[in-house]
gemmi code that builds the backbone of each chain (N, CA, C; Angstrom):
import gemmi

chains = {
    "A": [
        ("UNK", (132.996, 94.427, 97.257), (132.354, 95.232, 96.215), (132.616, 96.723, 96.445)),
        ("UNK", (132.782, 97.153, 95.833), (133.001, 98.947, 95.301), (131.579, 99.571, 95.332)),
        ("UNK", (131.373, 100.503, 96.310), (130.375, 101.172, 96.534), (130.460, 102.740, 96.274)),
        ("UNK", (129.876, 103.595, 95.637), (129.518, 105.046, 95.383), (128.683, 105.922, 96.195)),
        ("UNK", (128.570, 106.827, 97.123), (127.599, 107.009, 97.456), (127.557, 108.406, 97.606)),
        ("UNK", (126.260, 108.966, 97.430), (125.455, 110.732, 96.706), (124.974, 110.519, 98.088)),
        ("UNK", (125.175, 112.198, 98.219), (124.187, 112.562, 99.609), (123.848, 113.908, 99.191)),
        ("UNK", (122.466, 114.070, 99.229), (122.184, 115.359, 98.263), (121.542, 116.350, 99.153)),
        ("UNK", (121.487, 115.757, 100.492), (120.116, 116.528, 101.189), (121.621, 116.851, 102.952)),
        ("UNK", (121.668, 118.298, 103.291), (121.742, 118.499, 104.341), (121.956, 118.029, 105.607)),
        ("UNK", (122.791, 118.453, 106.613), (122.414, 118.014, 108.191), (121.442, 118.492, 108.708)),
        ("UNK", (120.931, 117.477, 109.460), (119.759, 118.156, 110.247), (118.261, 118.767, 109.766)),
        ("UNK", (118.452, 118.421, 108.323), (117.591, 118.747, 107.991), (116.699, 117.487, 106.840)),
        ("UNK", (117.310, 116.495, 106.675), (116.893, 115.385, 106.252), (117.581, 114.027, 106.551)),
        ("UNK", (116.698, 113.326, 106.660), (117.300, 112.148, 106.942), (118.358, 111.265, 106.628)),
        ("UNK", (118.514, 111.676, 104.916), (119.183, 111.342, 103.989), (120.371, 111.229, 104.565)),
        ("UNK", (120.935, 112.263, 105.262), (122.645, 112.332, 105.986), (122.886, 111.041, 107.343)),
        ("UNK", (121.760, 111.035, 107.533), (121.839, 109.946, 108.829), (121.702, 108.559, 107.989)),
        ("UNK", (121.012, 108.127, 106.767), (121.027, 107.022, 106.412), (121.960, 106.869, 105.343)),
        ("UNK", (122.795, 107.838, 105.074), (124.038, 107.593, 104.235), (125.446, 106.889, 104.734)),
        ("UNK", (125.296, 107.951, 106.180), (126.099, 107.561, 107.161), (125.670, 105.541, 107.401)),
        ("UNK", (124.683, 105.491, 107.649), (124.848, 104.364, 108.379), (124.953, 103.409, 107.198)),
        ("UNK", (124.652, 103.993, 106.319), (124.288, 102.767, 105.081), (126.228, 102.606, 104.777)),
        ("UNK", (126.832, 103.897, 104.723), (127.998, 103.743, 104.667), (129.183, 102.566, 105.336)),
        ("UNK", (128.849, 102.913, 106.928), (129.680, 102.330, 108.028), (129.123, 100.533, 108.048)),
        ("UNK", (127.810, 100.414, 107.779), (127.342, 99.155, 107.414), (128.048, 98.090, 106.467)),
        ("UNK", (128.575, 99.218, 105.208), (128.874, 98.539, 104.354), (130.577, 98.462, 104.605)),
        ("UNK", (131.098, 99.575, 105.243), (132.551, 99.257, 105.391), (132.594, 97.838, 106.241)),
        ("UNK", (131.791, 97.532, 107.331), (131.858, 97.118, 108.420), (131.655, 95.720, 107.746)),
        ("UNK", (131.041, 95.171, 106.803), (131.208, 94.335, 105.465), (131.867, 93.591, 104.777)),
        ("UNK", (132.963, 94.895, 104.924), (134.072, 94.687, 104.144), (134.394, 94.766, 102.867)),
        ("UNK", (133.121, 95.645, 102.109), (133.346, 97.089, 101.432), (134.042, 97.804, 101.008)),
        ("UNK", (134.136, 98.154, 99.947), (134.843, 99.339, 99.690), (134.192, 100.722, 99.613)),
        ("UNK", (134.402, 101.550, 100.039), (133.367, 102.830, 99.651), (134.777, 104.311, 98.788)),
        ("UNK", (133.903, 103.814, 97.621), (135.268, 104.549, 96.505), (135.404, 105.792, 96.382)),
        ("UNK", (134.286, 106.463, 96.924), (133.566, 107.772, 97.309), (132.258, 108.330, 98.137)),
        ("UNK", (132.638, 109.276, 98.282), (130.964, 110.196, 99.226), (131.052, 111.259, 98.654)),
        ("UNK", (129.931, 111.539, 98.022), (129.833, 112.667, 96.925), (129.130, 113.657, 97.293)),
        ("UNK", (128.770, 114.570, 97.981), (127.732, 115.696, 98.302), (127.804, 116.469, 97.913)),
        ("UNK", (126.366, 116.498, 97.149), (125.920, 117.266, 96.257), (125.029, 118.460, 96.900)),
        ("UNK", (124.259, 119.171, 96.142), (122.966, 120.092, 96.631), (123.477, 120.620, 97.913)),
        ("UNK", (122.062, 120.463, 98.505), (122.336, 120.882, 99.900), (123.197, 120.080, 100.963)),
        ("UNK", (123.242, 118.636, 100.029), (124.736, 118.054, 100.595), (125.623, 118.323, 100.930)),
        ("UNK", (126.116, 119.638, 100.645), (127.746, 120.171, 100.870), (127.656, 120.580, 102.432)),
        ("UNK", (126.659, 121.340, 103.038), (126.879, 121.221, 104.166), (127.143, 120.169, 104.814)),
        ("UNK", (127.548, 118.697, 104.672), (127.550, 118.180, 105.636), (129.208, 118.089, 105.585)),
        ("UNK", (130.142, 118.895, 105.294), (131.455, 119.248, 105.550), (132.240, 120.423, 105.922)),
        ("UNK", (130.979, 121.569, 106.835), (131.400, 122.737, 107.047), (132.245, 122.028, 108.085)),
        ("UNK", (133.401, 122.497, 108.791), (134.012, 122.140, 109.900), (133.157, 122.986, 111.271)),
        ("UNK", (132.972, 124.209, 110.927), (132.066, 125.152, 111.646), (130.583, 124.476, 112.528)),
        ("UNK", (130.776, 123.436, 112.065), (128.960, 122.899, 112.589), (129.192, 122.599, 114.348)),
        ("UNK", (128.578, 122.694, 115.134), (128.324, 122.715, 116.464), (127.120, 122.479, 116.891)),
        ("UNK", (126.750, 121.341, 116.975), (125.256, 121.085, 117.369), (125.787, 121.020, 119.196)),
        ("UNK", (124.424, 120.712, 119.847), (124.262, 120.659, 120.825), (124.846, 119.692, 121.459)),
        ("UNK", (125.529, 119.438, 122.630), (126.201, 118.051, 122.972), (125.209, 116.814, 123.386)),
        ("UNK", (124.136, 116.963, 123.446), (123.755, 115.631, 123.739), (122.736, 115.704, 122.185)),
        ("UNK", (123.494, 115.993, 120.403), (122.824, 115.685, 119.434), (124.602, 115.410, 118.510)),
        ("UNK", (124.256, 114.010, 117.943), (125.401, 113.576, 116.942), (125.871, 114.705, 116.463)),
        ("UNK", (126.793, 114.506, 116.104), (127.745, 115.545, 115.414), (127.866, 115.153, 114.125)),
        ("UNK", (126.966, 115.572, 113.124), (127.386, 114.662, 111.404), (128.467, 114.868, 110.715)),
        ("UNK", (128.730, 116.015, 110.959), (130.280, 116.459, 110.274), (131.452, 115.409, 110.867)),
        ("UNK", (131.656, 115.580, 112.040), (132.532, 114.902, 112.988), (132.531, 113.470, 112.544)),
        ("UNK", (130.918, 113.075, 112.645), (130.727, 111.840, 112.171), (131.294, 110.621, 110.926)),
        ("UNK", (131.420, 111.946, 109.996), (132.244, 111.652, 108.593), (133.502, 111.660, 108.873)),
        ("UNK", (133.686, 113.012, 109.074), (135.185, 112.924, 109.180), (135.676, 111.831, 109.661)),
        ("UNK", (135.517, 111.356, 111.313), (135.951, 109.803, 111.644), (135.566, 108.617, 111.213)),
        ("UNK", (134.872, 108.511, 110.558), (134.810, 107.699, 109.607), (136.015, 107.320, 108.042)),
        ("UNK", (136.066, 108.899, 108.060), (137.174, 108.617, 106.889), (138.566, 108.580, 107.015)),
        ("UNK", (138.630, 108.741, 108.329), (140.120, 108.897, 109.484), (140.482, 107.147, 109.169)),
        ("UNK", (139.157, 106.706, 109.649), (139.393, 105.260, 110.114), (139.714, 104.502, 108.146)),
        ("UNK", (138.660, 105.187, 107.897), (138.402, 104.270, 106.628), (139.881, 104.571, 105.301)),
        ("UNK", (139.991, 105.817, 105.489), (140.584, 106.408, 104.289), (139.422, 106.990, 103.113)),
        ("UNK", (138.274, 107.472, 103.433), (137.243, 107.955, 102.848), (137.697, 108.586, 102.151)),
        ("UNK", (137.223, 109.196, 100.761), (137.636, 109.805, 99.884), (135.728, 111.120, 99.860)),
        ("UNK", (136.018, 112.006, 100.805), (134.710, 112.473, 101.261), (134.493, 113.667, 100.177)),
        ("UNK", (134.490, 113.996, 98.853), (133.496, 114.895, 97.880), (133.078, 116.238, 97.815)),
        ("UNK", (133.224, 117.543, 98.113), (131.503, 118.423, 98.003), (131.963, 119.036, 96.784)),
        ("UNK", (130.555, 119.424, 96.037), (130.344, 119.797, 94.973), (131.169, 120.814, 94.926)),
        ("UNK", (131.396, 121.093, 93.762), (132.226, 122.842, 93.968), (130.752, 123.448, 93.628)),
        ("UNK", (130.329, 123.703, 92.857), (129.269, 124.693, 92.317), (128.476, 124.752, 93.419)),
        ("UNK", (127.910, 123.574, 94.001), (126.558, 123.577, 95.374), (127.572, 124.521, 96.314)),
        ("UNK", (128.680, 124.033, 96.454), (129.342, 124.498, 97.275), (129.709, 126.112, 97.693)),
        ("UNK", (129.845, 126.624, 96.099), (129.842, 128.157, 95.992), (128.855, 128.457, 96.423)),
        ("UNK", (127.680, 128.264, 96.049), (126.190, 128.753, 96.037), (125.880, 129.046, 97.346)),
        ("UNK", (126.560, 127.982, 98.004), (126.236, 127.695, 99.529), (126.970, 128.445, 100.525)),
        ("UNK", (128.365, 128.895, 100.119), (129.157, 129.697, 101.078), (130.213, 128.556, 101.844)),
        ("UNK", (130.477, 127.526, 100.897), (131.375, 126.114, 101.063), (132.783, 126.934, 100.657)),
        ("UNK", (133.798, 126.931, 101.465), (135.064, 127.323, 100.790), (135.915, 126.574, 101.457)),
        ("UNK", (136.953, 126.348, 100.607), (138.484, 125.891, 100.780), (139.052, 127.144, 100.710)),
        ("UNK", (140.783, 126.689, 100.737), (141.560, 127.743, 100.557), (141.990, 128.552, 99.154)),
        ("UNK", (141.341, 127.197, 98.207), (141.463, 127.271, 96.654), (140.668, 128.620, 96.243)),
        ("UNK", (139.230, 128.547, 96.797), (138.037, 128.875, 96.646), (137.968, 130.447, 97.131)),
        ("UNK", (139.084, 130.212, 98.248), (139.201, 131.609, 99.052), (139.641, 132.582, 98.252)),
        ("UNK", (140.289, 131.730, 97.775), (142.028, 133.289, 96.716), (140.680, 133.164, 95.705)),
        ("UNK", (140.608, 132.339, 95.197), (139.554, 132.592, 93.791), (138.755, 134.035, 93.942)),
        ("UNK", (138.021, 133.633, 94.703), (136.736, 134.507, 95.264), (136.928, 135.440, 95.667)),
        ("UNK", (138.053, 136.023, 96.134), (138.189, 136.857, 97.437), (137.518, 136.778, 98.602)),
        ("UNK", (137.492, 135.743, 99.414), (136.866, 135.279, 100.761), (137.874, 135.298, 101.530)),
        ("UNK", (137.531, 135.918, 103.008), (138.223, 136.055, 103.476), (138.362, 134.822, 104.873)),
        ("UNK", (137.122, 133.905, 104.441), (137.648, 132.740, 105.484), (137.299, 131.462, 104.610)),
        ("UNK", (137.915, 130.535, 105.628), (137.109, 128.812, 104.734), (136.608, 127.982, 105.999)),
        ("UNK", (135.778, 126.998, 105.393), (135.084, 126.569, 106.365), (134.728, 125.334, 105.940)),
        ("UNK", (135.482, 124.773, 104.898), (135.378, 123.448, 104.917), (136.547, 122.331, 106.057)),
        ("UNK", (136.244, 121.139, 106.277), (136.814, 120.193, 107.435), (137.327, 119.661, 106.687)),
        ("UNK", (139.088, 119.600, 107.047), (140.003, 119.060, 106.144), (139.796, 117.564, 105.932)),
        ("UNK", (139.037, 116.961, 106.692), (138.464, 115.606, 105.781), (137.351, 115.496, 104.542)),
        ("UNK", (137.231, 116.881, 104.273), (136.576, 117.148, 103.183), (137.381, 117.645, 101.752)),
        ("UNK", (136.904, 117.460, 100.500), (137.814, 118.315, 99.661), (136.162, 119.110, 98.605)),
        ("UNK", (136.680, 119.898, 98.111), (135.838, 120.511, 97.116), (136.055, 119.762, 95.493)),
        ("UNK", (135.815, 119.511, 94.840), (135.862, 119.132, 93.773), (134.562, 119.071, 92.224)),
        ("UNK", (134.775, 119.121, 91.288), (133.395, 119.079, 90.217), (133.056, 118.077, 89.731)),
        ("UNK", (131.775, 117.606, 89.036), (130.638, 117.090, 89.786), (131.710, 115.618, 88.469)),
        ("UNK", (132.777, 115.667, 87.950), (133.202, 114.626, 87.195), (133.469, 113.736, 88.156)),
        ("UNK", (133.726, 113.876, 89.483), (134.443, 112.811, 90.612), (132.979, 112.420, 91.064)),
        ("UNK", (131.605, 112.887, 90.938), (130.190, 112.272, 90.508), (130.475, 110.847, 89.712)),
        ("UNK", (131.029, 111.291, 88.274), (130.568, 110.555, 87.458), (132.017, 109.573, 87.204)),
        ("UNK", (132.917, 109.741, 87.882), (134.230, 108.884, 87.961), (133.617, 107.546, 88.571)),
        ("UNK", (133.107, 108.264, 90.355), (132.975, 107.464, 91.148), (131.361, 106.481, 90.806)),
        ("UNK", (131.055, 106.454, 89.569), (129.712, 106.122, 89.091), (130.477, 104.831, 88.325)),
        ("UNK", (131.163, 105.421, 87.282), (131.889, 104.987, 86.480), (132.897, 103.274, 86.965)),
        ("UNK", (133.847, 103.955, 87.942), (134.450, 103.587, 88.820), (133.800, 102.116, 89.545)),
        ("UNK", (132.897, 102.403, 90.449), (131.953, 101.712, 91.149), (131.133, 100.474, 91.027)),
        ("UNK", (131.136, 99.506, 91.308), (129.810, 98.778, 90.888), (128.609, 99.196, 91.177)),
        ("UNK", (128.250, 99.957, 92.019), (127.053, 100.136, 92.710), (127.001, 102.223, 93.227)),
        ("UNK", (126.351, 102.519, 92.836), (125.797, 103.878, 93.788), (124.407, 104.007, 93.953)),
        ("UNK", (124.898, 104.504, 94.953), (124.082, 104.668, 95.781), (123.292, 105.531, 96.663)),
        ("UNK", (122.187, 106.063, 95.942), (121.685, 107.651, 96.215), (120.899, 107.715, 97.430)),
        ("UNK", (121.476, 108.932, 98.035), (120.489, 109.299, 99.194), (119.765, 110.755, 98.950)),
        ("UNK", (118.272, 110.824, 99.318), (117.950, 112.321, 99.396), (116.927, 112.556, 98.943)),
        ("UNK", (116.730, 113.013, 98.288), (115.308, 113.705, 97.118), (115.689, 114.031, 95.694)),
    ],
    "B": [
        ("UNK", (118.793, 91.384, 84.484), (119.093, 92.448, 84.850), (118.417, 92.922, 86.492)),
        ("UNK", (118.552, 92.792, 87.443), (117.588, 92.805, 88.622), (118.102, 94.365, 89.508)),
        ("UNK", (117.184, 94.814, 89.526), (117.508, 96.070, 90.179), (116.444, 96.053, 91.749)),
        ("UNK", (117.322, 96.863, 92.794), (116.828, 97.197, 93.953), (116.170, 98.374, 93.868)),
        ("UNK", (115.146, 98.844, 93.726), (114.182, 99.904, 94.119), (114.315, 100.584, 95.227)),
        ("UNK", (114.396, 101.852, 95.336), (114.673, 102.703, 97.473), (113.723, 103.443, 97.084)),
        ("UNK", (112.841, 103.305, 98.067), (111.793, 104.656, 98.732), (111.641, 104.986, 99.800)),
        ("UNK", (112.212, 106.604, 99.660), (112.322, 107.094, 100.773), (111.209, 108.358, 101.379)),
        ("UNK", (109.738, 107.999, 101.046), (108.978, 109.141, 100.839), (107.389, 107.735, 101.385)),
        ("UNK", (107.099, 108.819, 101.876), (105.437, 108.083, 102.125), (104.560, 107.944, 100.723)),
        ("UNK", (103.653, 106.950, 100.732), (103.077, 107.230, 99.718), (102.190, 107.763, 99.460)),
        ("UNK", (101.493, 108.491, 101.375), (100.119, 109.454, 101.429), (101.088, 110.632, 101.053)),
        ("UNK", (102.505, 110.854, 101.112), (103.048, 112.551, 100.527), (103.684, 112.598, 99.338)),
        ("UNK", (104.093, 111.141, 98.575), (104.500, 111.613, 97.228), (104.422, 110.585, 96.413)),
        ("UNK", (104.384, 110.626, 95.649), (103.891, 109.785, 93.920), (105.100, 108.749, 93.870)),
        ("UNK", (106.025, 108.990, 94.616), (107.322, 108.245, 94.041), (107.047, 106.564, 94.435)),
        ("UNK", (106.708, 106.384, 95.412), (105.647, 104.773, 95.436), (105.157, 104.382, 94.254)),
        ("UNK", (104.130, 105.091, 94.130), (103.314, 104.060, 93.100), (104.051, 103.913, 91.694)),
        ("UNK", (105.124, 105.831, 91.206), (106.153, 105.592, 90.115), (106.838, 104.020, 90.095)),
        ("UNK", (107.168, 103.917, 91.668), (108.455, 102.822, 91.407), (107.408, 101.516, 91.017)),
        ("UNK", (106.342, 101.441, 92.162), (105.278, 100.081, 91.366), (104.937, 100.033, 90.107)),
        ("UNK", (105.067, 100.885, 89.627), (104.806, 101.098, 87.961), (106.149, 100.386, 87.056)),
        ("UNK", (107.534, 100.741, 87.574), (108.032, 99.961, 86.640), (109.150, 99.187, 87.279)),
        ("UNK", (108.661, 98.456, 88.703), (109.576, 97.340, 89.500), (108.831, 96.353, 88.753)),
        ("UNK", (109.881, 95.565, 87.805), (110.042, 94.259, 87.229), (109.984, 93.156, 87.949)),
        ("UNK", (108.899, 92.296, 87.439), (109.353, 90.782, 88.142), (110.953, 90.363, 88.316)),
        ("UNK", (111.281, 89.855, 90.046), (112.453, 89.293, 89.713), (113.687, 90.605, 90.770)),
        ("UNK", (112.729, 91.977, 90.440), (113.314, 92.931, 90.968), (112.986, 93.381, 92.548)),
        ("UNK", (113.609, 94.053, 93.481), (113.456, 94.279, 94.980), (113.153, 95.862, 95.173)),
        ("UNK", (112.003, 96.014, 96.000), (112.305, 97.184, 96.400), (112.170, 97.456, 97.933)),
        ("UNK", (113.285, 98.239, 98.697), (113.206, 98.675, 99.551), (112.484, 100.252, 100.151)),
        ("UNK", (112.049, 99.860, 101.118), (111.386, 100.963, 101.967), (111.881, 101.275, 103.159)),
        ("UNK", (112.537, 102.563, 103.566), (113.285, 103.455, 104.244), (112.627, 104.213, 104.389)),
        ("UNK", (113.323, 104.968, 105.536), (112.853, 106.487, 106.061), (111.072, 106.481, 106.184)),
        ("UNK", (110.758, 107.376, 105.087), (108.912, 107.719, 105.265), (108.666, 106.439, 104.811)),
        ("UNK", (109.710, 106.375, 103.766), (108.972, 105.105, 102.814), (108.414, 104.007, 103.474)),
        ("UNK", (108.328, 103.604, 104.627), (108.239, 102.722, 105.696), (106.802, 102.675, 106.042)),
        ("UNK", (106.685, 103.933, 105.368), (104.797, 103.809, 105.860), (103.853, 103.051, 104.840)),
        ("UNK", (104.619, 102.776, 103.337), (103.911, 102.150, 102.513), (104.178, 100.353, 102.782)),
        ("UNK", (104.496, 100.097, 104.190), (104.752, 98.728, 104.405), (103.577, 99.092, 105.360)),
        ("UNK", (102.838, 99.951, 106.195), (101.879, 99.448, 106.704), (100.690, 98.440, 106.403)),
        ("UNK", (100.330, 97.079, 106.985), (99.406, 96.100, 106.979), (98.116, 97.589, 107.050)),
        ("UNK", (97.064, 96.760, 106.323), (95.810, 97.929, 106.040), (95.982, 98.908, 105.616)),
        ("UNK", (96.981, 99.582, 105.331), (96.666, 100.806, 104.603), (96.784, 100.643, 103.062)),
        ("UNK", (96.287, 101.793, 102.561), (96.317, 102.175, 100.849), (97.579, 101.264, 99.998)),
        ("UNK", (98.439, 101.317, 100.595), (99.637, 100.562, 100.171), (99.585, 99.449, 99.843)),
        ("UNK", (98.872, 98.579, 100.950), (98.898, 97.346, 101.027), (98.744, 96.461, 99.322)),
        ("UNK", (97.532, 96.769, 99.254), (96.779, 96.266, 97.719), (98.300, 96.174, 96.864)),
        ("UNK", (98.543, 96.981, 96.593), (100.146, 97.541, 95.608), (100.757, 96.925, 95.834)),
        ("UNK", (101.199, 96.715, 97.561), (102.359, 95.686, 97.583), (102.086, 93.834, 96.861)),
        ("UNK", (100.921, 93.840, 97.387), (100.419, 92.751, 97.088), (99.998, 91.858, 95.947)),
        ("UNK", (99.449, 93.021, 95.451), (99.254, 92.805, 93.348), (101.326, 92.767, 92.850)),
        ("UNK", (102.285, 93.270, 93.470), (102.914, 93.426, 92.581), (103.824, 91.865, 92.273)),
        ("UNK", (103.835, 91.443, 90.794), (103.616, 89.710, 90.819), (105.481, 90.136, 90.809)),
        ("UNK", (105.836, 88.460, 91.533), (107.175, 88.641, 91.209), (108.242, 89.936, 92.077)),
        ("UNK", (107.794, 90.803, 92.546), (108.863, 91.688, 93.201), (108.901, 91.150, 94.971)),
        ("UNK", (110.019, 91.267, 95.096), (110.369, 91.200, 96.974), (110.758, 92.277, 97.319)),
        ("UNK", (109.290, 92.687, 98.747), (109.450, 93.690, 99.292), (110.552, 93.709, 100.776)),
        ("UNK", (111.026, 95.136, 100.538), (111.591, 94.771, 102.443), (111.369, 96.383, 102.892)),
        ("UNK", (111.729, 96.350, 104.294), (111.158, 97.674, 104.635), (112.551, 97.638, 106.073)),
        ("UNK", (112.806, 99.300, 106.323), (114.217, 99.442, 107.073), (113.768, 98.897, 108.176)),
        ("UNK", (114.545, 98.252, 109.093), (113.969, 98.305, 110.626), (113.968, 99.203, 111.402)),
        ("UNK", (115.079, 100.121, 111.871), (115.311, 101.070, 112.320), (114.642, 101.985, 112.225)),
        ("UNK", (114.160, 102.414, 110.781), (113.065, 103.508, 110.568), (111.776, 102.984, 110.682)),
        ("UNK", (111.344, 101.778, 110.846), (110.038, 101.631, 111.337), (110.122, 101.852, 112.698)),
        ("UNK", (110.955, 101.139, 113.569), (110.951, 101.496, 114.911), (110.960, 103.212, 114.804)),
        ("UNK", (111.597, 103.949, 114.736), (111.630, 105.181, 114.705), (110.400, 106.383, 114.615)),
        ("UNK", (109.293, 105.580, 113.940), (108.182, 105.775, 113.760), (106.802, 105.070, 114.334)),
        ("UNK", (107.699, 104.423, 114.956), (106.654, 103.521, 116.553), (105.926, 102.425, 115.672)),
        ("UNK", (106.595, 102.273, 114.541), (105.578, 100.691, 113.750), (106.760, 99.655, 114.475)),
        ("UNK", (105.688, 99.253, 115.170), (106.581, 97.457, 115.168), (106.367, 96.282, 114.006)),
        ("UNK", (107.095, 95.584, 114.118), (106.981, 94.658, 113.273), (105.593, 93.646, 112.718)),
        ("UNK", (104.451, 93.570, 113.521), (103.391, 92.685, 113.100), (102.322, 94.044, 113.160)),
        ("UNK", (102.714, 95.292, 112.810), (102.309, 96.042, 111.771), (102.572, 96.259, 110.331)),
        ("UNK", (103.500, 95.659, 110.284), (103.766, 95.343, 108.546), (103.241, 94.209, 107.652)),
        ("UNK", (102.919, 94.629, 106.631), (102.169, 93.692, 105.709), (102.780, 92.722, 105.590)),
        ("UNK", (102.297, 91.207, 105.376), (102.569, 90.205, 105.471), (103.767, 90.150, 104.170)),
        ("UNK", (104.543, 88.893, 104.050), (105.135, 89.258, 103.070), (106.627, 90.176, 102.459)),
        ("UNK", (106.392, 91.074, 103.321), (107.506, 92.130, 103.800), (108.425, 91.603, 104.537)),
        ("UNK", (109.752, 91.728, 104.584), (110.636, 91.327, 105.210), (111.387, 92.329, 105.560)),
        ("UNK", (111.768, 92.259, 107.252), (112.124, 93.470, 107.605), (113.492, 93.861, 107.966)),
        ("UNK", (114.545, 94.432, 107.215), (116.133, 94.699, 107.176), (116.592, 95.555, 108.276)),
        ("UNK", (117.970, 94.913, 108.278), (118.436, 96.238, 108.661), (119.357, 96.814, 108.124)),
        ("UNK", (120.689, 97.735, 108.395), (121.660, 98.513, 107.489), (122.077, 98.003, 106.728)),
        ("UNK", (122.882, 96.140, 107.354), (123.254, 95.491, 106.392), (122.968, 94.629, 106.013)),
        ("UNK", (121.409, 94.428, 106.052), (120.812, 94.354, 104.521), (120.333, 94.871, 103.835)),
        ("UNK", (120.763, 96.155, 104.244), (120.374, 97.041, 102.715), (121.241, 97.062, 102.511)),
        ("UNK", (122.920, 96.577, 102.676), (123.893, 96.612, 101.898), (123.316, 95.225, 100.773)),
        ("UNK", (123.368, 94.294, 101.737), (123.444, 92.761, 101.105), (122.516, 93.016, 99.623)),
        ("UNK", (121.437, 93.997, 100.150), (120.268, 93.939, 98.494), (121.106, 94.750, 97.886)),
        ("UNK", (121.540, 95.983, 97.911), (122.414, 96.732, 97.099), (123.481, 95.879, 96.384)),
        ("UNK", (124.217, 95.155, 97.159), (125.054, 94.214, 96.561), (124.467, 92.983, 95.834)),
        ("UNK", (123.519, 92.603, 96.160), (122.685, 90.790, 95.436), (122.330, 91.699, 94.134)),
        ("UNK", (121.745, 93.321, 94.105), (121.274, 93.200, 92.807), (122.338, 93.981, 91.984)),
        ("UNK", (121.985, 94.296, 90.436), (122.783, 94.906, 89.517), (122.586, 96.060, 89.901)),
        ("UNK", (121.821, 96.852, 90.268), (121.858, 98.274, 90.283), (120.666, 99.023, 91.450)),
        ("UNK", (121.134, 99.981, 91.705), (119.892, 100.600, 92.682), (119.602, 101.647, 92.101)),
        ("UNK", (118.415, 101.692, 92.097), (117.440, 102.754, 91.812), (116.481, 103.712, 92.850)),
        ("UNK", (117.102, 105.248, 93.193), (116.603, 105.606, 94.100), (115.176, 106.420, 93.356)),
        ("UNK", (114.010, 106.152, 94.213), (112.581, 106.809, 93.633), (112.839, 108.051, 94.665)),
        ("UNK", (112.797, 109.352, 93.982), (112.685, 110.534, 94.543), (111.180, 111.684, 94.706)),
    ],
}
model = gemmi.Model(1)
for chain_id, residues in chains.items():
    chain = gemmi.Chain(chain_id)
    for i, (resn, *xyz) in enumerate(residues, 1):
        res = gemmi.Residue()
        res.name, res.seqid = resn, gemmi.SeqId(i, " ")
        for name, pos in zip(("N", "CA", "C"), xyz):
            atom = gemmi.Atom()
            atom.name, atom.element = name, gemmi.Element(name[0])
            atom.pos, atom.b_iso = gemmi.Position(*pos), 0.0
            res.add_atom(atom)
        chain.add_residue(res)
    model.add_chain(chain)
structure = gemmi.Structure()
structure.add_model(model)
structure.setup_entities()
C-alpha cells in the first residue's frame, strides 16, 4: 500500500517528528510504500542539515535523511513554512539574496501541490502534529 | 466506509477526544497515541466515552503508554494495546485516517 505522510510540528519540540519517524520505518519495514514526507509548518525544520543535538540525544534530521538513503524517500519542506522559517536551498538563496543554505541534501523545498499530489497519489495519509 | 480515528492530545488538555467521540461511526477505529494515551486510562473521565461508544474499536500506542509509566492493566478494559505496526496494519485495514487535532 502507498502511504503519504504530513509532519507539521518541529524537532524536539513535539512528538509528532518522533512518531512520524517511527510510524514511517514501521511501515517501510512492512513493505510499504511511503510516496512522500511532507513537512509542513513548523515541520520544515526537521531538514535543516545544521541541527546538532547532543550526542547521547537522536539526531532527527540524520534520522530522515538515512532513512531515505536506504528507502529512496522522497523527503518534502514546504517552500512558504520554509521561507518564513529561514529554510533555504540554493534556489531560495539566489531568489532571496541569502547568503547561505541550510537545508540537508536529502531534503528538497517544494509547494504545498506535492501536499496534495502525494494525497492524491496515495491511498492513505497520514497526519502527524496539531 | 470505515475510517481510523488518531488522537494525539489528552482529553483533560483538549476537546479533540470527545470531537472525535462525537462523530467515530459504528464499525469505525480510533487510535490513541502520544497524550492521547491518557484517554485509555481504566477510571478516569474517559473511561464512560470509551465505553458508551456502540460499535467503535478502541486501541491505544504501546510505546507511548510505557513512556508515560501506564502499564498495560492500567488501561480500560476493552482497549487493545498496539504497537508501530499496528498502527500501520489499522491505517491500512481502514479507508482513511482521520487525524483529531
Amino acid at each position: 500500500m502507498k502511504f503519504a505522510i504530513q509532519v507539521n510540528e518541529g524537532p524536539y519540540q513535539h512528538q509528532a517528528t518522533d512518531s512520524a519517524y517511527l510510524f514511517t520505518r514501521a511501515a517501510l519495514e512492512k513493505g510499504h510504500e511511503i510516496f512522500r514526507v511532507f513537512f509542513y509548518h513548523d515541520g520544515v525544520g526537521n531538514g535543516t542539515r545544521l541541527t546538532t543535538p547532543p550526542q547521547d540525544d537522536r539526531h532527527i534530521v540524520n534520522r530522515w535523511a538515512d532513512l531515505a538513503e536506504k528507502h529512496d524517500l522522497d523527503l518534502v519542506v514546504c517552500v512558504a513554512a520554509a521561507q518564513r522559517r529561514g529554510m533555504v536551498d540554493d534556489g531560495e538563496a539566489e531568489r532571496n539574496g541569502k547568503d547561505a543554505t541550510n537545508i540537508h541534501p536529502k531534503f528538497r523545498i517544494s509547494g504545498l501541490g506535492q501536499l496534495i499530489e502525494a494525497a492524491v497519489q496515495s491511498d492513505r495519509l497520514v497526519v502527524f502534529g496539531d | 466506509m470505515s475510517e481510523l480515528h488518531t488522537v494525539n492530545k489528552s482529553p483533560f488538555e483538549k476537546s479533540s477526544f470527545d470531537s472525535c467521540m462525537e462523530h467515530a461511526l459504528e464499525g469505525s477505529a480510533v487510535l490513541l497515541y502520544e497524550d492521547g494515551v491518557y484517554a485509555a486510562i481504566k477510571g478516569s473521565a474517559a473511561e464512560g466515552k470509551v465505553k458508551m461508544a456502540q460499535g467503535v474499536k478502541f486501541y491505544a500506542l504501546g510505546p507511548d503508554l510505557r513512556a508515560r509509566g501506564l502499564s498495560d492493566e492500567r488501561v480500560t478494559d476493552g482497549i487493545e494495546i498496539v504497537d508501530y505496526a499496528g498502527f500501520v496494519d489499522l491505517a491500512a485495514e481502514h479507508d482513511k485516517v482521520v487525524a483529531w487535532v
